[in-house]
N, C-alpha and C positions, 0 to 999 in steps of 0.2 A: 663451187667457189672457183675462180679464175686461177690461174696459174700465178700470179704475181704475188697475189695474197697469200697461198698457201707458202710457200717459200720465198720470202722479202730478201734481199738481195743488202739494205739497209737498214739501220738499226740506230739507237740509243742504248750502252749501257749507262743504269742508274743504281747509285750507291745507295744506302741506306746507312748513314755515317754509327745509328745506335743501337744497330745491331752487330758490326762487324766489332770479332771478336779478334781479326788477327792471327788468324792460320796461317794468312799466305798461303791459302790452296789457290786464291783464283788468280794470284801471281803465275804459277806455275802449269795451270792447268790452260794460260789464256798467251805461256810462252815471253810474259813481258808483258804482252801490250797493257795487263791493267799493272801499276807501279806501286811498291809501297812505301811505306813511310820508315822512318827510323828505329819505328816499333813493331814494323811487321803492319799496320794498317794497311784496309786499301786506300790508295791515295788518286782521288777522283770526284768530281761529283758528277758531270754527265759527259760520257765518254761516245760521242759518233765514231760507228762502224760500217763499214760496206767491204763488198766484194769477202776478199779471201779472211778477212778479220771477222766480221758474221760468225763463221765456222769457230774462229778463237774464243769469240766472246761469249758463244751458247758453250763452250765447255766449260768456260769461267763461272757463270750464273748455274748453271747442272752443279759445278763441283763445289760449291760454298758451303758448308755445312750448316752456314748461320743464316745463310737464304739473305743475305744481306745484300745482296742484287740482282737487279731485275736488266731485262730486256726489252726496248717499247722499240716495237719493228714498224718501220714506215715505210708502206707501199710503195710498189714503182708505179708510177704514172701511166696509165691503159696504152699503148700504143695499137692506132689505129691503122692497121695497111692502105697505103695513098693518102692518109691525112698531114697537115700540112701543121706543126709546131705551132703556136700562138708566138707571138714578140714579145720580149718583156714588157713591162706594163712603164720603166723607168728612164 
């Protein structure tokens, strides 16, 4: 497996609004980034990550107890040495 895919650089966290029970672990565990509600909820429903946020958001999802989020990591794009970027298509 290529280097990019084992460790994605971007990401999605995704809530799971009927499982979370409201710890505020993944508040705390994720430093802020994910926020909550009035009740201690997580307050989210798909939260894009990259770069040093990655590292926040798999603590967040690890420390949940209620497994009430997930992480959908999207690859970086193969770069090819001397290949030439495509144009937008718009």
């Amino acid at each position: 497996m290529t280097d990019h895919l084992r460790n994605p650089s971007q990401g999605t966290v995704v809530l799971d609004p009927s499982k979370c029970r409201g710890h505020g672990i993944c508040s705390l565990a994720s430093r802020g980034l994910i926020g909550l509600d009035e009740w201690g909820f997580a307050e989210l429903n798909r939260l894009p990550v990259e770069g040093r946020s990655m590292r926040l958001a798999r603590a967040a999802v690890l420390a949940c107890p209620a497994k009430a989020l997930a992480l959908e990591l999207l690859p970086e794009p193969l770069l090819i040495p001397g290949a030439q970027p495509e144009p937008p298509l718009f």
